[in-house]
N, C-alpha and C positions, 0 to 999 in steps of 0.2 A: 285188400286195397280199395276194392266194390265200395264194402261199406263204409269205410274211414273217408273217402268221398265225399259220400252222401251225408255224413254225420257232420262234416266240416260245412259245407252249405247248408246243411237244414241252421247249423247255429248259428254262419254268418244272416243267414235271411231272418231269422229271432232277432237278432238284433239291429237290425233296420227297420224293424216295424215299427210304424208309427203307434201314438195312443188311438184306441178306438173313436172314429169321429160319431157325432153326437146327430147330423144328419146325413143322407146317401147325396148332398148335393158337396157335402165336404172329399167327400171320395173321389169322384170322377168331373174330371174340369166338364164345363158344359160346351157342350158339342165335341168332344173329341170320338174320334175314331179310328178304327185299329180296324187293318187286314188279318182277318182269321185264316190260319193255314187248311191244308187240303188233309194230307198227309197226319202231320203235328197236330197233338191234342190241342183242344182249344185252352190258349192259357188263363184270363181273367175267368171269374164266374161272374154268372148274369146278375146283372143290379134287383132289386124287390118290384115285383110285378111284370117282369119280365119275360118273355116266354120266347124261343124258338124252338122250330122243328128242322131235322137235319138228313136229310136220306143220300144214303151215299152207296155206288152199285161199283164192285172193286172186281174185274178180271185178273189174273195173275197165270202167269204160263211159265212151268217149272222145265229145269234143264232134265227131269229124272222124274221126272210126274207129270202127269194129265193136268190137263187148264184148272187152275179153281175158279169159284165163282162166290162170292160174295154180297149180300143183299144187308144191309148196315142201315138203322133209324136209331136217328139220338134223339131227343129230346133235354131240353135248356131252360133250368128255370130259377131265380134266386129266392130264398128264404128269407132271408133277411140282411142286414147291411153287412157287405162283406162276406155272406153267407154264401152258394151257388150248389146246386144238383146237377148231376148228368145221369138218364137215365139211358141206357143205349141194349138194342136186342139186336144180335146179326145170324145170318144163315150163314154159315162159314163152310158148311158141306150138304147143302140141301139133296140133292140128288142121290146122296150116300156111294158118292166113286171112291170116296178112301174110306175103308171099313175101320181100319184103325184111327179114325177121328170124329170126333164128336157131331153131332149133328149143327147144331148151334150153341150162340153163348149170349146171357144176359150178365148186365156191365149193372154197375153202380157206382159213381162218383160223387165225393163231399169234396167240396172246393173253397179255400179260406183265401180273403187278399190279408197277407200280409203286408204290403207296401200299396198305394193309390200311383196310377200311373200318373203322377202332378211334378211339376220341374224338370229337371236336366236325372233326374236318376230313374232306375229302371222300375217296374211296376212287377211285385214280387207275389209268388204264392205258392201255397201248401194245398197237397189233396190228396186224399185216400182212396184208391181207386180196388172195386173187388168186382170178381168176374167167377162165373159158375155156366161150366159146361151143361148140355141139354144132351140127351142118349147119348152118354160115353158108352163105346162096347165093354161090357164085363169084365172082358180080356186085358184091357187097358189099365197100366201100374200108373197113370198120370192120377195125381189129385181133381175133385171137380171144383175145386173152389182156389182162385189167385185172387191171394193181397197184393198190391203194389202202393206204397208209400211214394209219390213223386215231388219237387222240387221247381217250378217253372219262374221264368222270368221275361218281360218284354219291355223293350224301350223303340222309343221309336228316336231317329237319326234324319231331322228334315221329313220330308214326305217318306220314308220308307219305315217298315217296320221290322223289328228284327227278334223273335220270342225261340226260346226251345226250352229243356224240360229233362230231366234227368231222375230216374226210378231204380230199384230194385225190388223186382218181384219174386215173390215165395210162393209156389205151391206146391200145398202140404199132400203127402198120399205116396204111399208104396213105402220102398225099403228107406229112401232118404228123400226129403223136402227137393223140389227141382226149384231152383233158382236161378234170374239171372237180371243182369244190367242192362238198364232200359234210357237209350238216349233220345232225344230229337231237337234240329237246329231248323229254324224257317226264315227268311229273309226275303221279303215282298216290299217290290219297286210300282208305283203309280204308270201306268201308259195308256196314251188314247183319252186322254180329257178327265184321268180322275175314273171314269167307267170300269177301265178295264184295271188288272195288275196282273204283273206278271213275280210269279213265286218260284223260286230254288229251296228242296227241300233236301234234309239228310236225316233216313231213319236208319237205327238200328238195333239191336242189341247181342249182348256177350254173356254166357256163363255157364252151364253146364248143357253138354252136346254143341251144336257147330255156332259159329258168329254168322250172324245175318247183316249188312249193310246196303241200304238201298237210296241211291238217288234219284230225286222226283225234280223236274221241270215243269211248270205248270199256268193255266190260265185262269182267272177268277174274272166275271163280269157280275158287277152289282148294280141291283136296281134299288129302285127310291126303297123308302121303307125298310129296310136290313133285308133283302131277299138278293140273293144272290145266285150264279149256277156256275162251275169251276169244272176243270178237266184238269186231269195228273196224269204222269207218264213216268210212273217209276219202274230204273234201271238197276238190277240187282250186281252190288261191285265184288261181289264174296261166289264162290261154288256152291255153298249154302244157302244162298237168297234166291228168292224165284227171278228167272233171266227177264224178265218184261214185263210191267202191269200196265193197265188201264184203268184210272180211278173219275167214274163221274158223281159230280155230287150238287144239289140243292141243297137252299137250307130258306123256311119262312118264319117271318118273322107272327107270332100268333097274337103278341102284344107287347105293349111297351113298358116300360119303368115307370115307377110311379109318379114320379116329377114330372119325368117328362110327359106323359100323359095327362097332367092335371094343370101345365103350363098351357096358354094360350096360343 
């Protein structure tokens, strides 16, 4: 059912796509702006010459485990029109208190826009995303390498902005491939003069071993320039999800697009 899903949206989003435009100022109307979630991958990839950095510090406190601790930097940068990288490294068990998991993990993302967030319809994209565990114990039947194929989309409704993102991840290793379904919904409201916003997130996913779903409530303050600093408070709704996080996060902007940099 997973993947007949994901096969139906990957081919309604094909065929919305517009023809390739011929410059990056055809893509993105000038000046428009989109709240980036906390939580929620980021949906668009970065325009050409564009660069941010993203450090995001995640506590999590399980109903049946000891606190994790999470230490997350992404980096953001576009290739070419329509093109975008994510390159992200996180300590997901520095300390080594769960011996059955990995110490950390390095991410790789290719991010395509299929649709330009322009008029009354939503702003649509494709991306590959593969992730490789750092010291798995020996003992461990998990694969070190996840593909995830994902699916995102964002429109924005007046001042708010509303993107989530739908996957199915395979990692391959042991007796059978572990896979599973990867969703996320964000919906950010304007408060406090434009500065502030407040964000409702829903993560989760389903497939082989327990469902995890988790709601996030959350703050973002941005400053001039794309830099911004955000706080999350995700509540686990499932027995399987950790009971309570704390997600803080930064993100700078290191430079800008090339248009917009070469504008006056």
């Amino acid at each position: 059912m997973t993947r007949k899903l994901l096969m139906v949206l990957l081919c309604f989003a094909f065929s919305l796509a517009p023809v390739p435009a011929h410059s990056q100022d055809a893509i993105f109307d000038a000046g428009a702006e989109f709240v980036e979630p906390i939580l929620t991958e980021e949906t668009l990839p970065n325009e050409l010459g564009e660069w941010d950095l993203r450090v995001s510090c995640v506590y999590e406190s399980d109903r049946t485990e000891s606190p994790r601790n999470c230490w997350r930097t992404q980096v953001f940068f576009g290739i070419a029109p329509r093109w975008g990288v994510e390159l992200e490294a996180a300590l997901t068990n520095a300390f080594g208190d769960r011996p059955e998991d990995a110490r950390g993990e390095l991410g790789t993302t290719l991010k395509y826009l299929l649709r330009a967030p322009r008029g009354r319809g939503p702003a649509l994209a494709l991306a590959l995303e593969t992730e490789a565990a750092l010291s798995r114990p020996e003992s461990s039947e998990e694969g070190l390498v996840e593909f995830q194929p994902t699916f995102a989309f964002l429109q924005t409704l007046g001042l708010t902005t509303l993107q989530g993102n739908v996957g199915y991840a395979v990692r391959p290793g042991g007796s059978e491939p572990e896979k599973k379904a990867v969703y996320n919904l964000s919906f950010a409201v304007p408060w406090r003069q434009g500065r502030w916003n407040a964000l409702a997130e829903l993560a989760g996913s389903s497939g082989d071993g327990s469902s995890e779903i988790a709601f996030s409530p959350g703050l973002k303050y941005g400053f001039r320039g794309g830099n911004f600093v955000a706080l999350g408070v995700p509540v686990g709704l499932t027995s399987s999800s950790p009971d309570i996080g704390l997600v803080f996060q930064v993100q700078f902007s290191l430079s800008k697009a090339v248009e917009e940099a070469e504008s006056p």
